[in-house]
C-alpha positions as CSV (number, residue, x, y, z in Angstrom):
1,X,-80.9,-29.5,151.6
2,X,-78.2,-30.2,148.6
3,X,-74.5,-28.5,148.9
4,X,-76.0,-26.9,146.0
5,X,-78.7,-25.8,147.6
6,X,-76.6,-24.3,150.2
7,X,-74.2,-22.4,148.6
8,X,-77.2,-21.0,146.9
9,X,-78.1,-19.8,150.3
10,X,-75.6,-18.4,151.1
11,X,-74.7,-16.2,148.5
12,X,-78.2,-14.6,148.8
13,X,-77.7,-14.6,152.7
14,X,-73.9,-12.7,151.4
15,X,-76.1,-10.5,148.9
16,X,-78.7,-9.5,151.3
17,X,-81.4,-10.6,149.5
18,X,-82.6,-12.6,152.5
19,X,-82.3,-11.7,156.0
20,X,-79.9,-14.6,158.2
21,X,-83.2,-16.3,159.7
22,X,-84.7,-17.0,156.7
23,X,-81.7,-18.9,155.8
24,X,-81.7,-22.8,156.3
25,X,-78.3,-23.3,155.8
26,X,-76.0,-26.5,157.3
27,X,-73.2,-25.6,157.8
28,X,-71.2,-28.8,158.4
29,X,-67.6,-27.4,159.6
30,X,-65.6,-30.4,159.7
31,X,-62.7,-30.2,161.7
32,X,-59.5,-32.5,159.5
33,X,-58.6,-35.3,161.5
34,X,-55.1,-36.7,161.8
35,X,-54.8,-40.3,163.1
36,X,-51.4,-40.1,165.4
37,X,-48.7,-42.4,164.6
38,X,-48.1,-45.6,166.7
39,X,-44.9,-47.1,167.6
40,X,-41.5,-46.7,164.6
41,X,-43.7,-44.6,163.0
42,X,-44.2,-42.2,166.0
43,X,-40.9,-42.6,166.7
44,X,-39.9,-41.5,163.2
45,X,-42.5,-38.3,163.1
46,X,-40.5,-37.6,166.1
47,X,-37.1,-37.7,164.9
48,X,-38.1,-35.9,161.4
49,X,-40.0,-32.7,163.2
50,X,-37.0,-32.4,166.4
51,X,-33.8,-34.1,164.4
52,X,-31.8,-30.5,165.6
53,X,-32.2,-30.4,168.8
54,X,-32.0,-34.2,169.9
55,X,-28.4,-33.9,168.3
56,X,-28.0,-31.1,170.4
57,X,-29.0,-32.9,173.4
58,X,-27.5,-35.8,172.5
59,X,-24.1,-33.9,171.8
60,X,-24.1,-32.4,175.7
61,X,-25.1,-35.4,177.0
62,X,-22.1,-37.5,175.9
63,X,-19.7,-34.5,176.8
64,X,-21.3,-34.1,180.0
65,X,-20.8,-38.0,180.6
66,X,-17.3,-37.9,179.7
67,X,-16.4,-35.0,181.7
68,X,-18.4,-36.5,184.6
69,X,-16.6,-40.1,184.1
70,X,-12.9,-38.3,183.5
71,X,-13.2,-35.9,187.2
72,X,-14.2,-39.2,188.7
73,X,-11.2,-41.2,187.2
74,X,-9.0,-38.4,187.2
75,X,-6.0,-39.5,190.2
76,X,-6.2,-37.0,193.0
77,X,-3.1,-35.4,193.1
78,X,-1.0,-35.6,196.9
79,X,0.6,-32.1,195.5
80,X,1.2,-30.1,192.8
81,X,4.5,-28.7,191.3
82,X,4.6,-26.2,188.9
83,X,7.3,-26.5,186.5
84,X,8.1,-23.4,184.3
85,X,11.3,-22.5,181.7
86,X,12.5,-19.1,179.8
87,X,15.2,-21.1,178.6
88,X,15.6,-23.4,175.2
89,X,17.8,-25.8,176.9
90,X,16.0,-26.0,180.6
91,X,12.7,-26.2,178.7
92,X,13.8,-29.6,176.5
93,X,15.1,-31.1,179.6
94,X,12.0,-30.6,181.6
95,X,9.9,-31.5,178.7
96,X,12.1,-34.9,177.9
97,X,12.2,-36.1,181.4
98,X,8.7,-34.0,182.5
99,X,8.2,-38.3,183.4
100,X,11.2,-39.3,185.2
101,X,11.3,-35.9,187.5
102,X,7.4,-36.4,188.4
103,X,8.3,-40.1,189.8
104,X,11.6,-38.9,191.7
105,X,9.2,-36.4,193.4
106,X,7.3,-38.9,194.0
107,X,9.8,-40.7,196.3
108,X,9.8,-37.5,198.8
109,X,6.3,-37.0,198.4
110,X,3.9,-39.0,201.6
111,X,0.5,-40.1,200.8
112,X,-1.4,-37.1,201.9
113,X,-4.5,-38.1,201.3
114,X,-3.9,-41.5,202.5
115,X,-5.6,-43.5,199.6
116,X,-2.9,-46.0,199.0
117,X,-1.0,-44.5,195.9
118,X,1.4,-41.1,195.7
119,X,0.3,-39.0,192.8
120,X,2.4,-35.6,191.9
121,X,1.0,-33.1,189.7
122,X,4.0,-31.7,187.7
123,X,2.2,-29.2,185.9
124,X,4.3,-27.5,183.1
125,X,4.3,-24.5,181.2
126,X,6.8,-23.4,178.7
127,X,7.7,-19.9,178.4
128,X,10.8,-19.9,175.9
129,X,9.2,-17.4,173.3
130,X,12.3,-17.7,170.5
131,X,10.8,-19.2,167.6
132,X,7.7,-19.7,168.7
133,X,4.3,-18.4,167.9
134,X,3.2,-15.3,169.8
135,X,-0.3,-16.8,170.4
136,X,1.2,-19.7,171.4
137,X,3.5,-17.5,174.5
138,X,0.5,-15.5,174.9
139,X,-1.4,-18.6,175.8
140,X,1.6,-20.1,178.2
141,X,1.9,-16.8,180.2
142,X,-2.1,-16.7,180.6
143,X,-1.7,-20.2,182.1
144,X,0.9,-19.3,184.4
145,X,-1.0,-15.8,185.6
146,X,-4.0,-18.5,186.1
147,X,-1.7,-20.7,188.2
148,X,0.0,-17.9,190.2
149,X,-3.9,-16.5,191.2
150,X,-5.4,-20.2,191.8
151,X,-1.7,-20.3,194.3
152,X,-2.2,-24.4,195.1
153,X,1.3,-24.8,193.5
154,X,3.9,-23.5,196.1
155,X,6.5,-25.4,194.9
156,X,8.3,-24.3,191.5
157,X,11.0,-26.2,189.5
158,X,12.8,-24.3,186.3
159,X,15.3,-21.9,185.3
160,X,17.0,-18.7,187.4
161,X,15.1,-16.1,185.1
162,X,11.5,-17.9,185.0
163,X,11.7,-17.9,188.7
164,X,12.9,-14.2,189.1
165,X,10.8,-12.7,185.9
166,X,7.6,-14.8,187.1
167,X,5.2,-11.6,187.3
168,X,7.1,-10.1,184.7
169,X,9.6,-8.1,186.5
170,X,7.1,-7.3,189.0
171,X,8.2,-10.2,191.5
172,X,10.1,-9.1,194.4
173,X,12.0,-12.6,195.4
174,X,12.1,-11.4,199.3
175,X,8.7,-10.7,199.6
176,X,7.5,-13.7,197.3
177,X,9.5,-16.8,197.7
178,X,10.9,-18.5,201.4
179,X,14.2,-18.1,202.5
180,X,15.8,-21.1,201.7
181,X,18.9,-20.2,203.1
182,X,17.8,-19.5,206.8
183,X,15.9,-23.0,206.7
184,X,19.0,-25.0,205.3
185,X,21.7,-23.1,206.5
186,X,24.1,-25.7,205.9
187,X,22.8,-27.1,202.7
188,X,25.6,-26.2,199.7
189,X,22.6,-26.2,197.0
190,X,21.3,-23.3,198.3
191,X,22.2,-20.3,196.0
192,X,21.2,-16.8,196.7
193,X,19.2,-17.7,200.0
194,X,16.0,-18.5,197.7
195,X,17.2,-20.9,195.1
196,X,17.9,-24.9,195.4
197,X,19.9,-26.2,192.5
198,X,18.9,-29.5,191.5
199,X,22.0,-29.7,189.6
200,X,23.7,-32.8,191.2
201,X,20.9,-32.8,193.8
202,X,20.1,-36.7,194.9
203,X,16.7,-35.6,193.2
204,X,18.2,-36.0,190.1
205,X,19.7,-38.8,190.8
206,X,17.0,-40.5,191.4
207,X,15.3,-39.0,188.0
208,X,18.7,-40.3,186.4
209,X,19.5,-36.7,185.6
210,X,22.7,-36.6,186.6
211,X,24.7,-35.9,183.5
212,X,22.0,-34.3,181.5
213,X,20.2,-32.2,184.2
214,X,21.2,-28.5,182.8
215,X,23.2,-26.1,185.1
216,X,20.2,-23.6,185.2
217,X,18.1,-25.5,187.1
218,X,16.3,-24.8,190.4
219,X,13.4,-24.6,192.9
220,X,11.8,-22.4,194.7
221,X,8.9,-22.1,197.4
222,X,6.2,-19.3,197.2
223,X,5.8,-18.3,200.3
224,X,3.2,-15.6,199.5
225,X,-0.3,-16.4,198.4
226,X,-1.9,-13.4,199.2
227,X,-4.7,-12.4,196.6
228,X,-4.6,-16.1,195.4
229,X,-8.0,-18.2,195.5
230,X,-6.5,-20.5,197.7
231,X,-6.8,-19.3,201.6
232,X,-7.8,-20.1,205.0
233,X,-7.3,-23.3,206.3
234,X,-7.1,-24.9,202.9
235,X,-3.7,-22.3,202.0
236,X,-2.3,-23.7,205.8
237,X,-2.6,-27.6,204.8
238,X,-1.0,-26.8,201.5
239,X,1.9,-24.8,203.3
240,X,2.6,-27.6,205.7
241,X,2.0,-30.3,202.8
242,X,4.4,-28.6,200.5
243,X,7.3,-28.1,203.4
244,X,7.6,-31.7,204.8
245,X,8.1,-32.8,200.2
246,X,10.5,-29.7,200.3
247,X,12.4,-30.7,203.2
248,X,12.6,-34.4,202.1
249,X,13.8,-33.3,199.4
250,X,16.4,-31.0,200.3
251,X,17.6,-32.9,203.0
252,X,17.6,-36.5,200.6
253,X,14.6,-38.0,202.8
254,X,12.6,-40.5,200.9
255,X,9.3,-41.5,202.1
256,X,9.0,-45.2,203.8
257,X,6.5,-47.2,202.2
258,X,4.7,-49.8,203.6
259,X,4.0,-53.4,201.6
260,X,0.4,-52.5,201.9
């Protein structure tokens, strides 16, 4: 039977001017056939119908690698300092010689971790809010909250005020800091029984701070980390790691090193 034929059919079958058996229609449904793509040209199909989300992908995957390949390059630090400043003139002497005060810490500071190098963290946040922008403080003092609650620093370098005003007021020096005074009794940096000046301290000397190290300079040792991530045995190793750089330093006793 014709296509003609058929379609005949079946508008009478439509009609119903002839019952469905008396119909003798083919109906050839052919399903369209699509021949797939080999090889570029698959490839190509590909790209064209998922361009988005392989540039997604592909976006993750190379910051995933890098933050994979920087953690496993990154140097694992032996201790970290935290080094804060309220004040215009502290703050450009920290942030000039940030360099020069992380290696002389570096000379007190043993190879905790014992993988052949010293590394100090000297992290540094800068709290001077003249002139500045208020996002820009609002960011800093976010930081330092973040480093007070994570409480791995213990030791603090930077000006009488930043120390004292750390909480904002809230800080009570006895309860938060270690007596400095009862542990170095005879030490004449000691100001206040909580403060070391590093004003003339051999620590400068050997950042070759000497003449430009600012009068309103000191450290300080949290002695409190309660409510801070850090606890347990990990907040003891910390304590005891932070001590023995605190008490080289204080008492001018650089670490030995070996030739190896």
């Amino acid at each position: 039977m014709s296509n003609l034929n058929d379609k005949r059919e079946l508008l009478k079958l439509k009609q119903g001017l002839i019952e469905e058996e008396e119909a003798e229609i083919i109906i050839d449904e052919e399903k369209p056939y699509y021949e797939k793509p080999k090889g570029f040209a698959a490839i190509s199909n590909f790209f064209y119908h998922y361009k988005l989300q392989v540039i997604i992908a592909a976006f993750f995957i190379v910051v995933g690698g890098f933050l994979v390949i920087d953690t496993l390059n990154r140097e694992k630090a032996d201790i970290k300092i935290l080094l804060i400043s309220t004040d215009p003139e502290v703050s450009s002497a920290i942030f000039l010689r940030q360099r020069d005060i992380k290696s002389a810490l570096e000379l007190y500071t043993p190879d905790f971790d014992e993988n052949g190098y010293v590394f100090v963290e000297s992290f540094y946040i800068d709290l001077v809010d003249i002139g500045r922008n208020p996002e820009s403080v609002q960011g800093n003092t976010i930081k330092l909250f973040g480093e007070i609650q994570d409480g791995s620093s213990l030791i603090f370098m930077g000006n009488r005020h930043a120390l004292e005003d750390l909480l904002g007021g809230q800080l009570e020096v006895e309860r938060f800091y270690l007596n400095l005074g009862e542990r170095y009794s005879d030490n004449p940096h000691i100001v206040d029984g909580y403060f070391y000046r590093v004003k003339g301290s051999p620590l400068m000397g050997a950042a070759s701070m000497l003449a430009s190290c600012p009068e309103d300079l000191f450290i300080a040792f949290r002695d409190n980390v309660s409510g801070a991530r850090v606890s347990g045995e990990r907040a003891v190793l910390l304590r005891e790691q932070a001590l023995i750089v605190l008490d080289n330093i204080v008492n001018d006793t650089p670490v030995e090193r070996g030739d190896s």
